[in-house]
N, C-alpha and C positions, 0 to 999 in steps of 0.2 A: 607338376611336381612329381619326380621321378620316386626322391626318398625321403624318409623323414628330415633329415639334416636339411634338405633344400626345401622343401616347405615352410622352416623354421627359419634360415636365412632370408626367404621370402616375405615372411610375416616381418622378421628385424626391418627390415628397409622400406615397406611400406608406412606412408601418414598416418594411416588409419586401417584398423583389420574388426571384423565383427566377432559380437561376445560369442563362444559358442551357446546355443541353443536355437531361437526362434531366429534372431538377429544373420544369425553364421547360415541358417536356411534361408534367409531370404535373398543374401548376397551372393548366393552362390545355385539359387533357384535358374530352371531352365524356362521358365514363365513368360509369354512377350507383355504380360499383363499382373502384376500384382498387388492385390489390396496387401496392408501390413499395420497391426498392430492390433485396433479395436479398444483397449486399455491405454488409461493412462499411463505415463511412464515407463514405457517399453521400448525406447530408442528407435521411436521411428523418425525424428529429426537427424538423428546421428547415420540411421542407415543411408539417408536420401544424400547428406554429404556426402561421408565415403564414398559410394558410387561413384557418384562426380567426379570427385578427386584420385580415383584407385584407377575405375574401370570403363570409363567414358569419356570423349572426346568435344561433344557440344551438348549442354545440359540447357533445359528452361527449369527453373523452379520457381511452383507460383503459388502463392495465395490468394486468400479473398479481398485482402484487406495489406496493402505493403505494411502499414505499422507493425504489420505483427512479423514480417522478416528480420528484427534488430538480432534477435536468439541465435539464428542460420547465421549473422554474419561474424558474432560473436565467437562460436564454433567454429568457421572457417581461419579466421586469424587464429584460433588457438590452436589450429592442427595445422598448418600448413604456410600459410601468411602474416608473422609477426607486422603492427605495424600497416597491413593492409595497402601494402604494396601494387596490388594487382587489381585494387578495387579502381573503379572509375564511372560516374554519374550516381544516380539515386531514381528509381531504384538501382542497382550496379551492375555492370557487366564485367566479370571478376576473372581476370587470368591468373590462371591457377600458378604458381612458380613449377616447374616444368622435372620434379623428385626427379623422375627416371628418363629424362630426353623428351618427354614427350608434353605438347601444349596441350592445355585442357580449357576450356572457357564454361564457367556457369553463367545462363541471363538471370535475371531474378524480374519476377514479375506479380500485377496483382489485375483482378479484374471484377470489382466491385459493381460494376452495374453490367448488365446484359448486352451486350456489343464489345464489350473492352479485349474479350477475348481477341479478337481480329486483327487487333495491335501486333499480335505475334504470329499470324498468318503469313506464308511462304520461307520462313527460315528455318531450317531443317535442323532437327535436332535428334540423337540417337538416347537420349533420357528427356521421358518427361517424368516431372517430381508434382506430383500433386498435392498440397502439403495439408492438412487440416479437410482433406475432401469432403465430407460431411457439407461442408460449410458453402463449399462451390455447388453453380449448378450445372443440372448435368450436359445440359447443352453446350455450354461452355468447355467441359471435360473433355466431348465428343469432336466437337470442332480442335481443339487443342490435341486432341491424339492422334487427329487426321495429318499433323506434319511430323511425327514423328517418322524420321528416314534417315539413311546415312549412305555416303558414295565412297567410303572408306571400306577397301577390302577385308575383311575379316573383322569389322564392327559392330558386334550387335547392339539393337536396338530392344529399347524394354520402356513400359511404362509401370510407374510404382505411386500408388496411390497411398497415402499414410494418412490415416483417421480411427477416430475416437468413434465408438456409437451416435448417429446425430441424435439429436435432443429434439429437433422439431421434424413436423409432417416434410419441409424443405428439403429433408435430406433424405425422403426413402426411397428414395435413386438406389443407391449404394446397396443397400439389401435386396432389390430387383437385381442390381448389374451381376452383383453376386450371390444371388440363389441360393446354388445349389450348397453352399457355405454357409449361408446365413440365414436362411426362410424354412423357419421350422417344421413349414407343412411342404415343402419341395418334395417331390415323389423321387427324386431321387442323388438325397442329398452326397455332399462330400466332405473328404478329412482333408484334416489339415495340410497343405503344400500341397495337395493333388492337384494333377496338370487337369481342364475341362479344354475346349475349345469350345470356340463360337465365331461364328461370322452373321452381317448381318443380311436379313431376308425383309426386304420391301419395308426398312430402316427399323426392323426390330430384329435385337437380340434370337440367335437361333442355335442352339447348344446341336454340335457334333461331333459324331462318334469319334474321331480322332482329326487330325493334322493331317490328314490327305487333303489335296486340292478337289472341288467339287463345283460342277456347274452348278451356277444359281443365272436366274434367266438366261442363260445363253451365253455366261461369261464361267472362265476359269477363276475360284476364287480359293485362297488357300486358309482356312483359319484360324485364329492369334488362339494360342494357349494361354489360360487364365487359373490364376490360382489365389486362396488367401491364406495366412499364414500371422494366425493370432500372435500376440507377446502381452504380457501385461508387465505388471511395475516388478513382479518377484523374479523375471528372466535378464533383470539389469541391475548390475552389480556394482554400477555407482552410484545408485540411490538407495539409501539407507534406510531405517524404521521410519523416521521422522517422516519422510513423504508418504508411508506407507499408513501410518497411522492418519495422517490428512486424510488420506482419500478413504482408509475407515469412518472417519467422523462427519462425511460428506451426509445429507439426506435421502433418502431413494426418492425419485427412484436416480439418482445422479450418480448415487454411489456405485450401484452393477453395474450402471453403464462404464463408470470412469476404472472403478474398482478390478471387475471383472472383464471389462468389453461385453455386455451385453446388451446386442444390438434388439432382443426381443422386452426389454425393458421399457416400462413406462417414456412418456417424451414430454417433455412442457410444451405445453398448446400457448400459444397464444393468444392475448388476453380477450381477443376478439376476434377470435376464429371460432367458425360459426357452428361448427359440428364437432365435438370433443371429439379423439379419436381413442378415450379407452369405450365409446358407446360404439362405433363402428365395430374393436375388435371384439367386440360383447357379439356382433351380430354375427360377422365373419366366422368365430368359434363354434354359433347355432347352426352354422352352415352344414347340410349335406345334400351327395349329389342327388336329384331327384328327378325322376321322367318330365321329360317335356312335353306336358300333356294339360290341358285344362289352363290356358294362359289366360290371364287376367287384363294384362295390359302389357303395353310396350313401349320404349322410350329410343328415339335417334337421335343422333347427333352427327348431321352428317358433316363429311370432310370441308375444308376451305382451302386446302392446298393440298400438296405432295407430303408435304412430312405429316401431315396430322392423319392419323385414321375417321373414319369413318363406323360411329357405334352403335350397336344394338342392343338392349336391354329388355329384356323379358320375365315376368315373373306370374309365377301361378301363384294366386293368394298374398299372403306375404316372404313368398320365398322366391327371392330373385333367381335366376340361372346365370349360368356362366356366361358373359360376352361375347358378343359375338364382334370381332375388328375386321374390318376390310382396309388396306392399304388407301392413301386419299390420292397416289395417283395413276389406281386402277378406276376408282369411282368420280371422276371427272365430270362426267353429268348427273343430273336429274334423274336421266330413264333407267342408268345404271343402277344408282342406290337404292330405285324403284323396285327394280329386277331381282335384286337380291331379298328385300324386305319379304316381298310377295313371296320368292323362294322358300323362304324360313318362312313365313307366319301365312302365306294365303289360306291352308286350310284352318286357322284359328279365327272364331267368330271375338274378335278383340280390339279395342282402340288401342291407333299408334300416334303416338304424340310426336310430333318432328321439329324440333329446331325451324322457326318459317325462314328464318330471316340469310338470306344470302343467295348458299344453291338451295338452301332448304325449300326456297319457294317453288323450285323447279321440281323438286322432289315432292313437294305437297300438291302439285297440278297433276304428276303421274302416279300418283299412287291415289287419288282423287276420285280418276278417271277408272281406276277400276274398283275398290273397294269405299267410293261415296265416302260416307259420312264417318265409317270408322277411323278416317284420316284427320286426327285433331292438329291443326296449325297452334304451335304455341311462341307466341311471340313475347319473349324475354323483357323485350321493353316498354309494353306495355302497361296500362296499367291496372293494380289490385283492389278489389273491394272485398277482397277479404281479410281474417283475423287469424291472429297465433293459435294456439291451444288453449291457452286463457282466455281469450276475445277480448284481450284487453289491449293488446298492440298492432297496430297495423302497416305499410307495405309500401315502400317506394313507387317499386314496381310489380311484375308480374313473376321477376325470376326471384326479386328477393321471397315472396309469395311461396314457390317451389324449392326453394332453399331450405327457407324455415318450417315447411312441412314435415321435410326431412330429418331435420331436426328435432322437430316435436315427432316423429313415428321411431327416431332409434333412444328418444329418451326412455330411460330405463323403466321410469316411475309410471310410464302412459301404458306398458305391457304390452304391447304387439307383438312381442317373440319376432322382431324383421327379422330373416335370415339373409346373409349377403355372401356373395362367391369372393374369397380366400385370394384375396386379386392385390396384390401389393401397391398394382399403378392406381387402382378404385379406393385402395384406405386413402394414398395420396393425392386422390384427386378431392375428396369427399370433405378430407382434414385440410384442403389447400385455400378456401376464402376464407375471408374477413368480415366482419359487419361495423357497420356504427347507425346510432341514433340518430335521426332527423326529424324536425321538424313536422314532417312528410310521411313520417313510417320507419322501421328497418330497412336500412338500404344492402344490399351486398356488393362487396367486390366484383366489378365487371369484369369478361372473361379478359379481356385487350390486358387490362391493368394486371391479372393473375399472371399473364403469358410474359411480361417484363419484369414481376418480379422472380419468378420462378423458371423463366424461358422455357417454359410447354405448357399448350391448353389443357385443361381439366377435363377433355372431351367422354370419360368413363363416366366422370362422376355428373357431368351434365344429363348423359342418358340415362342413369339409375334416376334421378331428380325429376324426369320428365318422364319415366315409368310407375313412379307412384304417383302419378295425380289420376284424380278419381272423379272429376265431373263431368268428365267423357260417359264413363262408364254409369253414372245415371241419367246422362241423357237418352244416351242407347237403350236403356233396358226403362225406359221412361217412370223412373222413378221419380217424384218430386224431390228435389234437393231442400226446396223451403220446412220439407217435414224433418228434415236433421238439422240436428244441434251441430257449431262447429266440433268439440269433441267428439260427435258420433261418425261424422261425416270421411272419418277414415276407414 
């Protein structure tokens, strides 16, 4: 738009044009990636239309859950499609009527259980609309971003995520993806609409200095620019007091979240999820960096494939260190994860607990082989003869055992002062099972069962679980265990 006059004729003839402020920045963002919204009420269903319908050519828009696209289609017929001419199946694949000569198609999609994403695998689309993100997981996101492409000269492509703060541990995807935005301990955080880049390194997130192409293993790789760009309910001018005062009378912590977008707000746990996560963030808070010197124990979890890492966890006393990750398809064998352990801890006189069960066991023969007995096999499915912190409940198995330790060492009331590393994927991994009562004990959520409902292992928070256990370490230092009380015995 050369002058004012034709900007103004521009906006007359367009469907739809965004409010100025948060809205008008996001539509006009140079971003290949942008979170948007955070609060309730801030037109981020409105911005993910317009796109579609202004500034793009093949659109997916998807939710978790198809019921909840009736709102999107409602909006579409009132901008663009009286009558819903251009709609066709359910959920629909909607031709836009064609304002300025030009065909536009949005898919509309949902993918409620772990696989469903796949459904939309090889059809290229230059927007994806992620609607309610919070609510998706991120595996799903990941895979779904992977077709975004277009062979349409002078089309660009953008993905635009639109979410509320999530409410459960399910969602702290979203505050990892985006950091340096929203993780208030980030060392080096960012403003609002700032462009980051990232690309990924051995399938994790790797923030660089700018949008230069840069070898990663031996390939040319060029980085997606990412950005987020808050609005809440006071940056939209078609919702009046009346919504405003709703989400004033909401409870907290619902209310910052919905009220304000705040993503550092309380989250409702789940009624039977096994570790609250405002006790984690009690720990995490206690956290500082501290020499890695005088280690106590140590917890692995090693890889089972290419995409999962490979973990380390160490702690002097009760102050965990930082993780240690290895990629799981550099660590492929036994000798290798061997290699590395011995690397990091040979000179520490310390048990290391390993995951037995899988390559564990191959990892448990090589690191056996050189440090004997400090090599503790801990096998998850086994079973417990032991009791909670009360000794009044006991134990499916062996991991519900190591769960519920954990549990009773961050409860507030037992006083341990645990300090834990400031690790977004470790709150989510730690806040990610469930428990229920049996017959038999407290049983936990097994990892297979976390991995479908969440689409990723808990692989962090299995090695912090398997760092704090402590009957290694009076066997070693040959203490009688029979002389402790379960409460003392931490």
């Amino acid at each position: 738009m050369e002058t004012a006059d034709e900007a103004e004729q521009y906006i007359d003839s367009v469907p739809w044009y965004p409010q100025e402020g948060p809205q008008e920045a996001a539509y006009f963002s140079e971003a290949d990636e942008i979170l948007y919204g955070g609060a309730a009420g801030g037109g981020k269903t409105s911005l993910a239309v317009g796109l579609a319908i202004t500034r793009h050519l093949q659109t997916l828009f998807v939710r978790r859950e198809s019921t909840q696209l009736g709102g999107v289609y409602d909006h579409i017929e009132e901008l663009i499609d009286p009558g819903r001419k251009g709609q066709r199946g359910q959920p629909p694949e909607w031709n836009i009527p064609p304002w300025d000569g030009v065909n536009r198609k949005i898919v509309f999609g949902s993918t409620p259980n772990l696989g469903d994403e796949s459904k939309y695998q090889g059809r290229a689309r230059d927007l994806l609309v992620i609607d309610e993100a919070a609510n998706m997981l991120y595996s799903q996101v990941r895979f779904l971003m992977g077709w975004v492409r277009t062979t349409v000269k002078g089309q660009r492509t953008r993905v635009l995520l639109c979410s509320n703060p999530p409410t459960g541990a399910d969602g702290y995807w979203i505050i990892e993806m985006f950091a340096p935005w929203l993780d208030p301990q980030h060392p080096n955080r960012a403003a609002p609409g700032e462009l980051r880049y990232f690309t990924t390194v051995d399938g994790v997130d790797k923030e660089m200095p700018n949008g230069d192409p840069v070898e990663i293993n031996g390939e040319m790789v060029t980085p997606k620019s990412r950005t987020f760009i808050p609005a809440k309910v006071t940056d939209n001018k078609y919702l009046g007091a009346d919504y405003m005062a709703t989400l004033q009378a909401l409870p907290e912590p619902l209310r910052s979240q919905m009220l304000y977008g705040d993503f550092t707000a309380g989250m409702d746990d789940d009624e039977y999820q096994v570790i609250p996560t405002e006790w984690v963030r009690q720990a995490q808070n206690r956290w500082k960096p501290m020499e890695y010197t005088n280690i106590s124990s140590a917890g692995l979890d090693p890889s089972r494939g290419g995409r999962d890492d490979t973990i380390l966890s160490a702690r002097s006393g009760w102050h965990f260190h930082e993780l240690e990750a290895w990629p799981g398809h550099e660590m492929d064998t036994g000798a290798k994860v061997a290699g590395k352990v011995i690397e990091r801890l040979g000179l520490h006189d310390c048990p290391i607990h390993v995951d037995s069960i899988g390559i564990g066991a191959s990892v448990v023969d090589h690191l056996e082989a050189v440090i004997s007995a400090r090599c503790v096999p801990v096998n998850f499915a086994g079973k417990s003869s032991e009791k909670d912190w009360s000794g009044t409940m006991s134990f499916f198995n062996k991991r519900a055992e190591c769960w519920w330790r954990m549990r009773d060492l961050l409860n507030p009331s037992n006083g341990q002062q645990v300090r834990l590393p400031p690790d977004q994927k470790l709150l989510a991994d730690l806040c990610a099972p469930r428990y229920k009562l049996m017959a038999t004990g407290i049983k936990i959520e097994g990892k297979e069962d976390i991995v479908k409902r969440l689409g990723r292992s808990p692989d962090r928070g299995d090695a912090v679980v398997m760092c704090a256990e402590r009957s290694a370490i009076m066997s070693i230092s040959g203490i009688n265990r029979q002389a402790f009380t379960t409460k003392r015995s931490f």
